[in-house]
C-alpha positions in Angstrom: 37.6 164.2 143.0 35.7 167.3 144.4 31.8 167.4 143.9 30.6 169.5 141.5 28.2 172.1 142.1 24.4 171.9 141.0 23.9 173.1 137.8 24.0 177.0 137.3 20.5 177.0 136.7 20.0 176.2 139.9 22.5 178.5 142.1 19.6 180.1 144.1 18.6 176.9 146.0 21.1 175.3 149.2 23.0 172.2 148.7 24.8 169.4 150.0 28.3 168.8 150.2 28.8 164.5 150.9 26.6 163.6 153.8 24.6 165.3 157.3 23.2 163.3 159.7 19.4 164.6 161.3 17.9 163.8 164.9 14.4 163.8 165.0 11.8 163.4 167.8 8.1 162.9 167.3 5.8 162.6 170.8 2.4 161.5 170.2 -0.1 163.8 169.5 -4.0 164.3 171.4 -5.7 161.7 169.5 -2.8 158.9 169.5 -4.4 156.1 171.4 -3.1 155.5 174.6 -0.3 158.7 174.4 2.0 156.6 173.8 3.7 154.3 170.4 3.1 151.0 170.4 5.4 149.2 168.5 4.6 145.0 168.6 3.6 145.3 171.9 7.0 147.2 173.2 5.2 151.0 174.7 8.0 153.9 173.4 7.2 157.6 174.7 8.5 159.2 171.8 10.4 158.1 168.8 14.0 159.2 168.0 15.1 158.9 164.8 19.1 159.1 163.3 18.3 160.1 159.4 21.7 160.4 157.0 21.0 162.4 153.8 23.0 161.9 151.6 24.5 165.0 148.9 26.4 162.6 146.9 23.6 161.7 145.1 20.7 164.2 145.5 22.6 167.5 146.4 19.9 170.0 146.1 17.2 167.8 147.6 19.4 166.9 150.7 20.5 170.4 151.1 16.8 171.9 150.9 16.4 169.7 153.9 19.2 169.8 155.7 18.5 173.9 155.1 15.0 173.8 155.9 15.7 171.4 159.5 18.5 173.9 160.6 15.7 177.0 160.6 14.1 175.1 162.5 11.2 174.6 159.9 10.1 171.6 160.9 9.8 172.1 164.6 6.1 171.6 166.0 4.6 170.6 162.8 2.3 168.0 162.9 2.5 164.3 161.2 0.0 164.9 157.9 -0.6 161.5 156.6 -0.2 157.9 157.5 -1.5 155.5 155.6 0.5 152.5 156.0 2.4 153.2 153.0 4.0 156.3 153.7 4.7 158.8 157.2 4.5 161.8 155.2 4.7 166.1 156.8 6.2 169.2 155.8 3.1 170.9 154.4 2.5 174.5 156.5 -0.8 174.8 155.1 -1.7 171.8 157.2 -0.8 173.7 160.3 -2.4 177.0 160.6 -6.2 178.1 160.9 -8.0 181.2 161.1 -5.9 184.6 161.0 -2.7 182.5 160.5 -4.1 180.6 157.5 -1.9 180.2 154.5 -2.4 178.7 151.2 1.1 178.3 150.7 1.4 174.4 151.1 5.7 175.0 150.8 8.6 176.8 152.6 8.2 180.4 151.7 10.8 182.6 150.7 10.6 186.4 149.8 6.6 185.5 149.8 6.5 182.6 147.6 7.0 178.8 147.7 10.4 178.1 147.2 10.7 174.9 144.9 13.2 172.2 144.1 13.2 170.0 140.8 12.9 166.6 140.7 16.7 164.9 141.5 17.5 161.3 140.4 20.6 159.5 139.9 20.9 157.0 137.7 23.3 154.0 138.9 26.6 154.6 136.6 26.0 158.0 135.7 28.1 160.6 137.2 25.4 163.1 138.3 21.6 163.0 139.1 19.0 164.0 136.3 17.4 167.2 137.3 13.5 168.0 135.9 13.0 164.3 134.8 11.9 161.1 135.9 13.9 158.0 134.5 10.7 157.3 132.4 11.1 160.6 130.6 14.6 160.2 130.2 14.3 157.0 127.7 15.2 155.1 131.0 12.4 153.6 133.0 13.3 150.5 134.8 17.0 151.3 135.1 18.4 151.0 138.7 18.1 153.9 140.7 21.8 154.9 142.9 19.4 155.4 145.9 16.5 153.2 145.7 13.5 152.9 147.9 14.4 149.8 149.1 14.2 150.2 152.9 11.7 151.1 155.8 12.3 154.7 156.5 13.2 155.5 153.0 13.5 159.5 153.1 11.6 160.5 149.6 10.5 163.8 148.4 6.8 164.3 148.1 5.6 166.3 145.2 2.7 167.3 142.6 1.8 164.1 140.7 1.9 165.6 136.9 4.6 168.5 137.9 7.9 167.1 138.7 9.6 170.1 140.0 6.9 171.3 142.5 8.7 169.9 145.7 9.3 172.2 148.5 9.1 170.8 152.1 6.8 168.2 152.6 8.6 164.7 152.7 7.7 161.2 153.4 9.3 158.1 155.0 8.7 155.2 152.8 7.2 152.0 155.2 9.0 149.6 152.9 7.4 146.3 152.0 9.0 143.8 150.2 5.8 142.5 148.2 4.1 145.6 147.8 7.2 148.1 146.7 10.2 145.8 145.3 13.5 147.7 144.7 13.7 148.5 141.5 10.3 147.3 140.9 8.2 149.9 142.3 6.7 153.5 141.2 9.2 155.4 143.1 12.5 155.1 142.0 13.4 157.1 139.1 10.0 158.8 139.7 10.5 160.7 143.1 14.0 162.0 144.7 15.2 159.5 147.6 17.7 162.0 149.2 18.6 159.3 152.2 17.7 156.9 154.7 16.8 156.3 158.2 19.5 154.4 160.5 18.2 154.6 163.6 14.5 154.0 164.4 13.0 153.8 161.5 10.9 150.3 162.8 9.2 152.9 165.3 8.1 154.8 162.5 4.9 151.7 162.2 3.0 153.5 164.8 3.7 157.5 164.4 -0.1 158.8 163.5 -1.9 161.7 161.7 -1.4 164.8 164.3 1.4 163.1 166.1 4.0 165.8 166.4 8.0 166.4 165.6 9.0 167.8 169.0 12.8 168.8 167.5 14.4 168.2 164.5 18.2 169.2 164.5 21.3 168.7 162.1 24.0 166.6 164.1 27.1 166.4 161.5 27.5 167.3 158.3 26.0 171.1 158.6 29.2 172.7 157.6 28.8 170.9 154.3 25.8 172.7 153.4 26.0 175.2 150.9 23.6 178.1 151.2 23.1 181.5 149.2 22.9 184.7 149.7 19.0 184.8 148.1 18.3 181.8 150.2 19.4 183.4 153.5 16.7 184.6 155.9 15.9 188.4 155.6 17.1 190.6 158.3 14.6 191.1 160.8 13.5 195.3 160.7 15.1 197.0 163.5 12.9 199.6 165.3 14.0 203.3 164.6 15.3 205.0 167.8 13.6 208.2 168.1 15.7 211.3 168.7 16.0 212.6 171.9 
């Protein structure tokens, strides 16, 4: 059957139709010992990564990205933390000093943070919960449709006590078996996992604080992103021609 639309209530944000597919490249950045990503001894240059989102299953939060990577948002920000737990960016308030300072810590659109709710899936229901975590929904501990159960896990990274104050910041999960079991863990049900990373995620053990994403572009899938009118850029102003 075709895939229903996000609720109405939501009809301003992007979303995703079934699946895209991201390329990412992060170099290292000033401070990353020796220049260069040591991954158990093997030296990498840079590392590529193949991330599939997936629309199925978290529609709006997979379209905000897929959305936010095609303008190109992501380009030349900076890695923000890395702890050994999580590869987390996507904060522009992280980025810019001095005249270019901004408090807005989200993608802003017509001069505010444009948010996305909390999106989780419950496995055997037909369509994710929206503005809930499982454990508000009289369902903690129920299995999640896309669990955080791999390195390279994409989640959404939000406001602890504010479930729907996501934007663009994002994490990759640096799954560990004894410290986040599937299913076991405080992430699933609690924060959206809107896909996984294929290709390269193992490389992900060395990317540091300040490293930098050198391109991030859509590969497949971008035609199945739905995007409206309000979440279109604004027309650049065009200078007035003076009269002769």
């Amino acid at each position: 059957p075709p895939q229903p639309p996000p609720p109405a209530e939501l009809a301003a944000l992007p979303y995703l139709k079934g699946r895209a597919t991201v390329a990412m490249t992060i170099v290292p950045g000033e401070e990353h010992e020796g220049g260069q990503f040591d991954i158990q001894g093997m030296l990498y240059k840079q590392v590529d990564l193949t991330m599939v989102l997936d629309g199925y299953t978290a529609p709006v939060t997979a379209g905000n990205m897929v959305d936010l990577v095609n303008k190109g948002f992501y380009n030349g920000m900076h890695i923000q933390r890395s702890d050994g737990f999580v590869v987390q960016t996507g904060d522009p308030s992280s980025e810019l000093e001095g005249a270019k300072a901004t408090k807005l810590n989200g993608y802003a659109q017509g001069g505010k943070v444009r948010k996305i709710p909390l999106e989780v899936m419950v496995k055997g229901d037909a369509g994710p919960i929206y503005g809930s975590t499982f454990d508000d929904d009289g369902r903690g501990g129920y299995a999640s449709v896309l669990p955080f159960n791999a390195y390279g896990a994409l989640g959404m990274a939000r406001e602890e006590y504010d479930a729907d104050s996501a934007s663009s910041q994002y994490f990759w999960l640096l799954f560990d078996s004894d410290l986040t079991p599937a299913g076991k863990n405080l992430l699933d049900g609690r924060y959206a996992c809107f896909g996984y990373t294929l290709d390269g995620a193992n490389l992900l053990a060395d990317v540091k604080e300040g490293d930098i994403i050198a391109s991030a572009k859509v590969t497949s899938g971008l035609s199945n992103l739905v995007v409206p009118k309000s979440a279109l850029p604004e027309p650049a102003e065009t200078a007035a021609v003076p009269a002769e």
